[in-house]
N, C-alpha and C positions, 0 to 999 in steps of 0.2 A: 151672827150679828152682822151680814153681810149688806150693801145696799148698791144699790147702779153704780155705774160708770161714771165717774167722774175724777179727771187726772188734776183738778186746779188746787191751789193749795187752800183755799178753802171744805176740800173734803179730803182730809188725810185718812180718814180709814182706805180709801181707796188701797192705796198704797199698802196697808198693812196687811190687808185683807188677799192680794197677789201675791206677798212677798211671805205670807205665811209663816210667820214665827213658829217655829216647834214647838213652843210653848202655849201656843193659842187655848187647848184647851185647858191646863194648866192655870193659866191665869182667869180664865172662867170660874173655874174651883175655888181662886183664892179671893177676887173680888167678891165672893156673894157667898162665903165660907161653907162651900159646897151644897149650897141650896140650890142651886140653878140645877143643878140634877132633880132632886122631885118637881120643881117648878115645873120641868119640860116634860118627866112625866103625869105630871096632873096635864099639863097642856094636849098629851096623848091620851087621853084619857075622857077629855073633853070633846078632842077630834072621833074617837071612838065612839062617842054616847049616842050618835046618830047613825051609826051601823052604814056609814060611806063605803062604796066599797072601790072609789079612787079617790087617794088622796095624795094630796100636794104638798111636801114641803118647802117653802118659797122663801127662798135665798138659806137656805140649808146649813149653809158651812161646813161642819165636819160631819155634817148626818144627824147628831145626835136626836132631834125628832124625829124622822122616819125611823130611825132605829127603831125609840122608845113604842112606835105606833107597831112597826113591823113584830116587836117582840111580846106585846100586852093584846092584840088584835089574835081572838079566839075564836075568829072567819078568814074564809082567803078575803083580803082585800090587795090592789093594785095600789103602791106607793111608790112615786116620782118627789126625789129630790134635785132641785135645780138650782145653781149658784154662775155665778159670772166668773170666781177666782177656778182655774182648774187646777191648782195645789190642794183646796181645800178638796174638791170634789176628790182628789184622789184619796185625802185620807179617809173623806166619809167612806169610799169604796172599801177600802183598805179595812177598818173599822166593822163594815155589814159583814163581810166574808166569810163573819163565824156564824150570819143567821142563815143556817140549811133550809131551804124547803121554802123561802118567803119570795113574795114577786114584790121587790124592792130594787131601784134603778137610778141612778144620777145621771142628771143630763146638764150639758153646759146653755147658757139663758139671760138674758137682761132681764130683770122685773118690768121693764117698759114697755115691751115687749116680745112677751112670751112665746115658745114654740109648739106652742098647745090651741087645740078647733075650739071653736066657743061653746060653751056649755057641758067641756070636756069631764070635770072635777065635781064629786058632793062635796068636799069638803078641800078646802084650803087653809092650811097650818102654817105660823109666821112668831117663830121663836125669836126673840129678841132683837128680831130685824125690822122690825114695823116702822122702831124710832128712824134709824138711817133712810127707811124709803122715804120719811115725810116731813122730819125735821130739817129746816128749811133747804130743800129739794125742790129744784125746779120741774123737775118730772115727778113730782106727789102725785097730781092728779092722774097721770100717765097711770104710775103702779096703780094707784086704787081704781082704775078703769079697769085695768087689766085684770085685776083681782076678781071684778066683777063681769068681766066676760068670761074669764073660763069658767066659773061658779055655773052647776046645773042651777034652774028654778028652784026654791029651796032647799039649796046644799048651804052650806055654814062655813065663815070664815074665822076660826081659832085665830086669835094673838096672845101670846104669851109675851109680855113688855111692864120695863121699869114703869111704874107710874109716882101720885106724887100723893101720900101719907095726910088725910082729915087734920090729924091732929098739928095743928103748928108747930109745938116741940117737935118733936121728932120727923116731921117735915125738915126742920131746920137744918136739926142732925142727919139728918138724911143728904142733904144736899150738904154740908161741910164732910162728908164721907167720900161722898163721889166726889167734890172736886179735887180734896187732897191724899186721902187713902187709895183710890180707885186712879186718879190719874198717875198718881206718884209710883206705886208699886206695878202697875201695870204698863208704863212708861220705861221703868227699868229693866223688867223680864223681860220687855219684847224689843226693846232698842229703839222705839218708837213713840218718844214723848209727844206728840203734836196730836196722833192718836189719839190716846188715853184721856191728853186735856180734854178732845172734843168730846168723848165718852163720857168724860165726870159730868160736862157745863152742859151735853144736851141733852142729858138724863134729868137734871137739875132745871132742866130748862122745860121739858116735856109736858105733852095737854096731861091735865089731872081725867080722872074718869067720865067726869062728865060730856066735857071738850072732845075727848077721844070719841066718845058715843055720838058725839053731835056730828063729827068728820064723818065715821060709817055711814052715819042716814043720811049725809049731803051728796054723800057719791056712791048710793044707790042700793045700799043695807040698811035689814031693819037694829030697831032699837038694840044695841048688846048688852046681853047679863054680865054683869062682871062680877070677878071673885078673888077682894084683895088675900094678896099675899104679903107676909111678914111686917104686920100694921101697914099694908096699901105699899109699902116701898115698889113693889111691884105687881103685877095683877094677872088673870087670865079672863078676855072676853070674848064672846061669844056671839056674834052676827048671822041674822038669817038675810039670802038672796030674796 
């Protein structure tokens, strides 16, 4: 759930995200009561469906998608995960070292500007970080260019992210969830209230499915299938170059 660079106190993940709580993945688990584990790997699985054989995790964090892809991928493919925190890169490192035999790699990277030749990637994979690149981010457009230059001619860009629940009830619920469940407990584990606020309000605050669909094809992907998860709270879509 990692996003750019930015030190102002308007984006406090920054901060969390460097300073790498021990608990990071931990409160992953308990925010989304250990679903974010299949979620990432339906998300790998999705990345998989098109038989890429480089793919990209983009702003990675602790690995857990390159993992998921590196471990379910029953071809050699080439897997690059990249993050800007280098605590986290180390635990994603830390984390692969039990997969023998896989060409899986972390590399340090701004989403704004990637360390990758264009049209390097089929496939580009974006676990829960899609919100942070685009939720009010000055460098949005920046990421979703970038996104779209390393992308081969159709290769596919996977997002795994919160989205926002059809049904009104439980939209509701959903959003009194994340602002006081998700900010409160995940403020406390990590010692980083101001975080977690922003995580409940811009989860809460996020395009619904259609708005998301509409961003990809304004900045240069085709229409994405999406595939709500646990009544829409969150979703996996799927964009062609």
């Amino acid at each position: 759930m990692t996003n750019n660079k930015n030190t102002s106190g308007s984006r406090p993940l920054y901060g969390m995200f460097t300073d790498i709580p021990p608990r990071y993945d931990l409160i992953n688990r308990l925010i989304t009561w250990g679903m974010d584990k299949n979620w990432r790997q339906k998300a790998a699985l999705s990345c998989l469906a098109f038989r890429p054989q480089k793919v990209l995790d983009l702003c990675c964090g602790t690995g857990d998608l390159a993992i998921n892809i590196a471990y379910l991928a029953d071809y050699p493919v080439e897997i690059r995960g990249m993050d800007y925190s280098q605590p986290m890169l180390d635990i994603a490192r830390s984390k692969a070292s039990t997969l023998l035999g896989k060409n899986i790699n972390f590399v340090s990277g701004e989403a704004s500007k990637m360390p990758f030749p264009d049209e390097f990637f089929d496939c580009v994979g974006i676990s829960f970080a899609f919100r942070n690149l685009t939720y009010k981010n000055p460098l949005a457009a920046s990421h979703l260019a970038e996104i779209v230059r390393v992308l081969k001619k159709d290769g596919h860009c996977v997002i795994a992210e919160s989205s926002q629940p059809a049904n009104g009830f439980i939209r509701a619920l959903y959003h009194f969830y994340m602002r006081q469940y998700v900010a409160r407990i995940g403020g406390w584990l990590s010692g980083n209230k101001a975080a977690y606020r922003y995580l409940g309000d811009s989860a809460a605050k996020f395009y619904s499915p259609a708005e998301l669909s509409q961003l990809l094809i304004q900045n240069g992907l085709q229409k994405a299938d999406y595939q709500p998860l646990f009544f829409g709270a969150a979703g996996i879509y799927s964009a062609k170059k």
